[in-house]
C-alpha positions as CSV (number, residue, x, y, z in Angstrom):
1,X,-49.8,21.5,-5.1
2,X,-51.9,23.2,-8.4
3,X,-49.5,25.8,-8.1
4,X,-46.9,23.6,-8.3
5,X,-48.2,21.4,-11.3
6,X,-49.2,24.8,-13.5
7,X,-45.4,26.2,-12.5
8,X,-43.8,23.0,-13.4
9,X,-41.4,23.4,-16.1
10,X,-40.9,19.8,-18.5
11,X,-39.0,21.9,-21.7
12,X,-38.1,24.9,-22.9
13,X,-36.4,25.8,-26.3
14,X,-33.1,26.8,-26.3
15,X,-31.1,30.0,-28.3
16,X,-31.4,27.7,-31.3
17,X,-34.6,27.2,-31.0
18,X,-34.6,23.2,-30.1
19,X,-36.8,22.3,-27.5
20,X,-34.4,21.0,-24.3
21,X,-36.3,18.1,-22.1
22,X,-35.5,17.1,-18.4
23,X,-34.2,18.9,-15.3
24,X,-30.4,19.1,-16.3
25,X,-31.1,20.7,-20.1
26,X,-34.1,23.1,-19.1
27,X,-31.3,24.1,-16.7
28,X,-29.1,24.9,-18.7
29,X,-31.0,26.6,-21.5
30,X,-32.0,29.0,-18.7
31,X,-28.4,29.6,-17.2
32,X,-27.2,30.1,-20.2
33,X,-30.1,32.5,-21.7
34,X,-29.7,34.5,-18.0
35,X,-25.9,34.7,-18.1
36,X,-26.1,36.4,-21.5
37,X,-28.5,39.1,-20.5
38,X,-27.1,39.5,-17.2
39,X,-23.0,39.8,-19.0
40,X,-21.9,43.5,-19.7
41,X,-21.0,45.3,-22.4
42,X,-17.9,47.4,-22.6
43,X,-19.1,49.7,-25.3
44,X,-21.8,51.6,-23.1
45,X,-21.9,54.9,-23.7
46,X,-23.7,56.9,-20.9
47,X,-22.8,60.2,-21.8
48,X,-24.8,60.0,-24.4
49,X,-28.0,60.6,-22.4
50,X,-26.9,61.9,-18.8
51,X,-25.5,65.0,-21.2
52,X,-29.3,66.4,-21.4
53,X,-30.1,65.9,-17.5
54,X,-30.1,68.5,-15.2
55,X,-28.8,68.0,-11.1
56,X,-32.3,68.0,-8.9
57,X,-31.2,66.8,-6.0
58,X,-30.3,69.4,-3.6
59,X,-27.4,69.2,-1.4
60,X,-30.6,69.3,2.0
61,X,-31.4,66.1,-0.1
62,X,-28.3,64.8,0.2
63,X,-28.3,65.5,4.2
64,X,-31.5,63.5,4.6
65,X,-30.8,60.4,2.4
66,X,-27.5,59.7,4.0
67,X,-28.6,60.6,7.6
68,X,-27.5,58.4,10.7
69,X,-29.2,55.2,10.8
70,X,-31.4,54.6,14.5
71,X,-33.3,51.6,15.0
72,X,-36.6,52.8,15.0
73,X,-35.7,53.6,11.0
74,X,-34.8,49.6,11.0
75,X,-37.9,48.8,12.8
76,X,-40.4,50.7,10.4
77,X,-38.4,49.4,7.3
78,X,-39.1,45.8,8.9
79,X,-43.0,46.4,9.5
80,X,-43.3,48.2,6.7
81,X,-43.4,45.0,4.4
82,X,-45.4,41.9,4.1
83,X,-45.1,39.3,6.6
84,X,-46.1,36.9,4.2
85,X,-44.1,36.9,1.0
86,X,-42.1,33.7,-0.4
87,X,-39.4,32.4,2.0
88,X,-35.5,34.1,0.7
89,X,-32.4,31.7,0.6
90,X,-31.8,31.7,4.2
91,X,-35.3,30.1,4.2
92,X,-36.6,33.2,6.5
93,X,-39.8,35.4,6.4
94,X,-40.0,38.9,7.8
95,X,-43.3,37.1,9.9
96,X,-40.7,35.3,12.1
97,X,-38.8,39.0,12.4
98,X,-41.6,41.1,13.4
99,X,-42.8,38.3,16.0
100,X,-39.8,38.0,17.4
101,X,-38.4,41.4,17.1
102,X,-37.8,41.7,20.8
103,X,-35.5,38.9,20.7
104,X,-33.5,39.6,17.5
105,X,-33.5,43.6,16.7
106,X,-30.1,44.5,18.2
107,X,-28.9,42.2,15.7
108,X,-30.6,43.4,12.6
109,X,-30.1,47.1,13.6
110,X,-26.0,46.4,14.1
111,X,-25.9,44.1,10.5
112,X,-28.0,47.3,8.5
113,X,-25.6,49.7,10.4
114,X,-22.9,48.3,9.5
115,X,-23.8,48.2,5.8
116,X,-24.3,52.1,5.8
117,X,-20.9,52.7,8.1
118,X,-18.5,50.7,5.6
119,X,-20.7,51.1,2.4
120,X,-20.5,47.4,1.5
121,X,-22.9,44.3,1.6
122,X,-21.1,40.5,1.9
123,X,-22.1,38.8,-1.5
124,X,-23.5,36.1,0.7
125,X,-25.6,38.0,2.2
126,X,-26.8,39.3,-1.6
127,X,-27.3,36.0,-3.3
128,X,-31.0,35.8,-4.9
129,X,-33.3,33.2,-5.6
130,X,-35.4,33.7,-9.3
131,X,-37.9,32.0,-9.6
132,X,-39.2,31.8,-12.4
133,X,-43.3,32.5,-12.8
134,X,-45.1,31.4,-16.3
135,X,-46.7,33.9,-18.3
136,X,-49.1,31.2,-20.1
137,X,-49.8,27.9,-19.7
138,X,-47.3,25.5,-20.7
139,X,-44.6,28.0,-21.7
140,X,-41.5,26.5,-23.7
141,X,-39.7,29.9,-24.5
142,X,-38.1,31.7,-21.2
143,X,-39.7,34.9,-22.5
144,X,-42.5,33.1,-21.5
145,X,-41.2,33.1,-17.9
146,X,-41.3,36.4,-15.5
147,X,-38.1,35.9,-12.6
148,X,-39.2,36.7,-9.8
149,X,-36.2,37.7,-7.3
150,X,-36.5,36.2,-3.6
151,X,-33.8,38.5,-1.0
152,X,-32.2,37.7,2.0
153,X,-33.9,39.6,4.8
154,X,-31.0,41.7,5.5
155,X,-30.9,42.7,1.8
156,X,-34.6,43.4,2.0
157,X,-34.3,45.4,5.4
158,X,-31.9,47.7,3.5
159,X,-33.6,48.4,0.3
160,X,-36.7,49.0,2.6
161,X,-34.6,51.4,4.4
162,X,-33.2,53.0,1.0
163,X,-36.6,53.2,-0.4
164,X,-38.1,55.2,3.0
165,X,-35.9,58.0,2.7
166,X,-36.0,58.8,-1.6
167,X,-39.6,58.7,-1.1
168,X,-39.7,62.7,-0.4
169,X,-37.1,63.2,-3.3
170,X,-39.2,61.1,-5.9
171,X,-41.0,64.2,-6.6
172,X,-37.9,66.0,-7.6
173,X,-35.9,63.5,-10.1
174,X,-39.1,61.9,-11.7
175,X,-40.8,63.0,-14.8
176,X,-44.5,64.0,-15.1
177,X,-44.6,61.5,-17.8
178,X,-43.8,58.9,-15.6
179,X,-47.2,59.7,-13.8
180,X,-47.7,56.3,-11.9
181,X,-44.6,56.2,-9.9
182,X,-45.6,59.9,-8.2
183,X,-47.4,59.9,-4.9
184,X,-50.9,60.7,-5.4
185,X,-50.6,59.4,-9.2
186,X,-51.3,56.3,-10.7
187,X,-51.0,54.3,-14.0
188,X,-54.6,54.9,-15.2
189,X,-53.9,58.8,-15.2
190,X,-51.5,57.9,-18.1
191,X,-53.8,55.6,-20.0
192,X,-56.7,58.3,-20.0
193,X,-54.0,60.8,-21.6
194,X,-52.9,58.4,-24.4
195,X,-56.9,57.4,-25.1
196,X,-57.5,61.3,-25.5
197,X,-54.4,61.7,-28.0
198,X,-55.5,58.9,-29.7
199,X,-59.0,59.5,-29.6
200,X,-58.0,63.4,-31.3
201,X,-55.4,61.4,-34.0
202,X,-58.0,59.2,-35.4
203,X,-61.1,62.3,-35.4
204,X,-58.6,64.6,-36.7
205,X,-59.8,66.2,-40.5
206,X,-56.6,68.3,-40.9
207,X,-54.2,67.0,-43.7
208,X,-51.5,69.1,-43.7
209,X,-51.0,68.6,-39.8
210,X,-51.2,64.4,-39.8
211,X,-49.9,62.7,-36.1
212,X,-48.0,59.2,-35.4
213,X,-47.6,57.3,-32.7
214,X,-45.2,54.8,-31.4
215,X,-46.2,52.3,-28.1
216,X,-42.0,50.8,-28.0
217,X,-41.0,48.0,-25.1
218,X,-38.0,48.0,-24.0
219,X,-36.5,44.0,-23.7
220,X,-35.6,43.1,-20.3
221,X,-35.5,46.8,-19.3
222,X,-34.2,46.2,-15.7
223,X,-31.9,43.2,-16.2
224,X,-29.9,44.9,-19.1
225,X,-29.2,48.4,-17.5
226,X,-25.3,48.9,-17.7
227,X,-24.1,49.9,-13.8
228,X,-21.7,52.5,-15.4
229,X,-25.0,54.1,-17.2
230,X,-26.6,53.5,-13.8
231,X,-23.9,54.7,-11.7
232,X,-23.5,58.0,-14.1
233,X,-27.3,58.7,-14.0
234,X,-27.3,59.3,-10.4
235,X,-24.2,61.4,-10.6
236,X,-25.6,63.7,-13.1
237,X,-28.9,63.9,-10.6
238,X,-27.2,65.4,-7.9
239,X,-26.8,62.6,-5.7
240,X,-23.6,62.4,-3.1
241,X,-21.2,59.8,-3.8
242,X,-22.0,58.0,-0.5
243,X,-25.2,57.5,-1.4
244,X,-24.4,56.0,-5.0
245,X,-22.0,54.0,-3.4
246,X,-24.2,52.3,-1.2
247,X,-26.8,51.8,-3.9
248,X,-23.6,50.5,-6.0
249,X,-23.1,48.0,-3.8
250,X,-26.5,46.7,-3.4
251,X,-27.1,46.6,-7.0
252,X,-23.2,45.6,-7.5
253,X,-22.5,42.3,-5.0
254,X,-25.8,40.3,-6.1
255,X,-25.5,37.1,-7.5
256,X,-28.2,34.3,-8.5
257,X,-29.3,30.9,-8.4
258,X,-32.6,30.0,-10.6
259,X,-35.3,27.9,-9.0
260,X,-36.5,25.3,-11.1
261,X,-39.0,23.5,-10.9
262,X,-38.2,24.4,-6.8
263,X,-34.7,23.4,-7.3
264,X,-31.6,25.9,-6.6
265,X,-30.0,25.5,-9.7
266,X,-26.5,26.9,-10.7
267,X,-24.8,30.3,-9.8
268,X,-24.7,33.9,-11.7
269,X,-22.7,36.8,-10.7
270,X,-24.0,39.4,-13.1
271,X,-21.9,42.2,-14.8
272,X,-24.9,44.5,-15.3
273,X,-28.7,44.4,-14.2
274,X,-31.1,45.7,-11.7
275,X,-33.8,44.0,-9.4
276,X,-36.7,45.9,-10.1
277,X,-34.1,57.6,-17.2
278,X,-33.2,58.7,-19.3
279,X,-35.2,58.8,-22.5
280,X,-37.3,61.3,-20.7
281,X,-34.3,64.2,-20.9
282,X,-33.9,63.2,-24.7
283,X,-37.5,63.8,-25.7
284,X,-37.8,66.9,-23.3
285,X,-34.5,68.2,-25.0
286,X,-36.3,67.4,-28.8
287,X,-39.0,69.3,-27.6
288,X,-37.3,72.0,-26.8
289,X,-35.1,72.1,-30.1
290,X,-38.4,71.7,-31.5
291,X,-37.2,68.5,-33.6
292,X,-40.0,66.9,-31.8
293,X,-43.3,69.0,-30.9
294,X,-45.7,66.4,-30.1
295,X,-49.2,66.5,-30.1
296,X,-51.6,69.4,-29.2
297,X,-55.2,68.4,-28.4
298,X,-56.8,71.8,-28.4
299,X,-55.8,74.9,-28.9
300,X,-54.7,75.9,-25.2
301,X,-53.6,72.3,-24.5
302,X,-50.3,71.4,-23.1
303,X,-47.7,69.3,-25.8
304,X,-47.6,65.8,-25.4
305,X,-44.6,64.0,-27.0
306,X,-44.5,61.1,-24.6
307,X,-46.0,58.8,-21.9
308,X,-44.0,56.6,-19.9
309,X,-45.0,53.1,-18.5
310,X,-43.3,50.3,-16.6
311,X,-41.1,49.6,-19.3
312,X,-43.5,50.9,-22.4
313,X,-43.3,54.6,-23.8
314,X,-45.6,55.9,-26.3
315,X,-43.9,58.7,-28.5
316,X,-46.6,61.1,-30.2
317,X,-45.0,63.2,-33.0
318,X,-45.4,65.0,-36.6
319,X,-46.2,62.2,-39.3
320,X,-43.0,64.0,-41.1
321,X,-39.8,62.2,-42.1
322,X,-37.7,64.6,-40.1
323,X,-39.9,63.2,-36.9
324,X,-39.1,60.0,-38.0
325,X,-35.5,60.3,-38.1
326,X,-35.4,62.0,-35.0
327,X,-37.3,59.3,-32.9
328,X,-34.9,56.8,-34.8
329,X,-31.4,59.1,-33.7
330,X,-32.9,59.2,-30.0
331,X,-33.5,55.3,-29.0
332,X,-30.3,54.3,-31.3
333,X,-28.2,56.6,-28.7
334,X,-30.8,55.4,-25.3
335,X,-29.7,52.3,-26.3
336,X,-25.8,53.0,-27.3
337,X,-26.2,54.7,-23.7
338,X,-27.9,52.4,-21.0
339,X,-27.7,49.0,-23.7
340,X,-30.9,48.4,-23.2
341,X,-32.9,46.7,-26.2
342,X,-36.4,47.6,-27.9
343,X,-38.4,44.9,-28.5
344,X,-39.7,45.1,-31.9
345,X,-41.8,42.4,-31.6
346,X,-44.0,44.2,-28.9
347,X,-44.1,47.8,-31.1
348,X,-46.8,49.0,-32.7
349,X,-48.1,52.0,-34.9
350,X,-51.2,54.3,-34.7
351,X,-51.4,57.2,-37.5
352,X,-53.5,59.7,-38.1
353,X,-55.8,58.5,-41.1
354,X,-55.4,61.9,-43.5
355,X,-51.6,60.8,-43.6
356,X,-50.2,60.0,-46.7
């Protein structure tokens, strides 16, 4: 019931910055806001970015990630998650699945199996609940709010399923400056490497050799990825078209309804979006033209021109005014590319103090 009272939403202000009162207009400021960020543009230009990437997954890859489904796969995927999380739309929780499993698993198995046989998911069985979880007390702007997406089991036992067999690839297609998302790696490791660069930026005494950084946030970095940018990233990766297709389709059939205020409220069929790179192949290609070096802590040190987060990157170059234009060239084009936004309003600067 606290839960409830704190999560209760009585306003928000709307694109024109009017505050909206009662269940019907908080409704549809949020529909409205949603279906914007969640509409497509045509003007995407992938290419831009997948252009720098390599292919990394190998074609024994390939073999294992589209392998033939059994039902001990399904039956892992199932126990593999929390018993416990929010009820989906079909007002189900995997605790009822794994205690009756005996009763229901031919079932499951032939509804996942068929997903991977015809590479297509039913839309119904694809809608999503967002609910949507304040970021402060009392919020009354929706980037105040942090969706939350609620499944369908099915949906759920097949992303499980998905997410089982990249696991051994992960190693292969991610960056080392995405440390956190690496087995055996976690965020921290990341943090520790920016608070040394930093920590060498602001001791530094040289004056011909001055350092910026940039910490830049990308806006809604998962709900305004472009499928064609998405579709064409995993192309230029290596991965066999059956694959993409079936992650296509997951990512492809969803639609939503927003919970407010623990109300189903209207219906979106996005154009573009992900549930929750590549700026990575940018920076590693300005490295290597040398446009942008990066930082060097010590003399036998390896180059650092970047650190990747969830959806924050901290960019360490040359305070020079070719740097600058550089960094400014390669998010104009990430963004031309994948139509993702940075949000100025969460950038900031460090510089090395001998700068001038």
């Amino acid at each position: 019931m606290i839960r409830r009272l704190r999560n209760l939403l009585i306003g928000l202000k709307n694109e024109r910055g009017v505050c909206q009162d009662g269940q019907s207009n908080v409704q549809e400021v949020v529909l409205s806001y949603f279906d914007n960020i969640f509409r497509a543009n045509d003007d995407s230009r992938p290419e831009l970015t997948t252009h720098a990437m390599d292919s990394r997954v190998t074609e024994r890859m390939n073999q294992q990630l589209t392998r033939v489904l059994t039902s001990e796969e399904v039956k892992h995927a199932v126990f593999d998650m929390s018993a416990n999380k929010s009820t989906s739309p079909d007002s189900m929780t995997l605790y009822f699945f794994q205690c009756f499993w005996h009763i229901v698993s031919n079932d499951i198995v032939r509804a996942v199996d068929s997903f991977f046989f015809i590479s297509h998911l039913l839309r119904s069985v694809n809608h999503t609940h967002a609910c949507l979880i304040p970021k402060t007390l009392s919020p009354i702007n929706l980037t105040e709010l942090r969706p939350i997406s609620l499944c369908n089991i099915v949906t759920k036992i097949i992303g499980n399923v998905m997410t089982n067999r990249m696991r051994p690839v992960l190693m292969a297609i991610i960056s080392e400056n995405k440390s956190a998302f690496l087995p055996g790696c976690m965020i921290p490791d990341n943090i520790l490497i920016a608070r040394e660069v930093l920590h060498f930026m602001n001791h530094s005494k040289s004056v011909r050799n001055t350092n910026m950084a940039i910490k830049h946030d990308m806006s809604k970095a998962y709900d305004r990825v472009e499928w064609k940018f998405l579709e064409a990233l995993m192309l230029k990766l290596g991965f066999c078209c059956k694959w993409v297709d079936w992650t296509m389709s997951l990512v492809s059939t969803v639609s939503y309804s927003f919970l407010i205020n623990g109300v189903p409220c209207g219906f979106i069929r996005p154009t573009r979006g992900i549930r929750q790179e590549e700026l990575t192949c940018m920076m590693r290609e300005a490295k290597e033209r040398r446009t942008l070096t990066g930082i060097k802590i010590s003399r036998d040190s390896s180059s650092i021109n970047h650190i990747l987060f969830a959806d924050d990157t901290i960019i360490f170059y040359k305070a020079t005014t070719s740097a600058g234009r550089e960094i400014t060239r390669i998010l104009t084009e990430y963004e031309m590319a994948s139509r993702k936004k940075v949000n100025v309003g969460k950038c900031s600067t460090s510089i090395s103090p001998w700068t001038s």
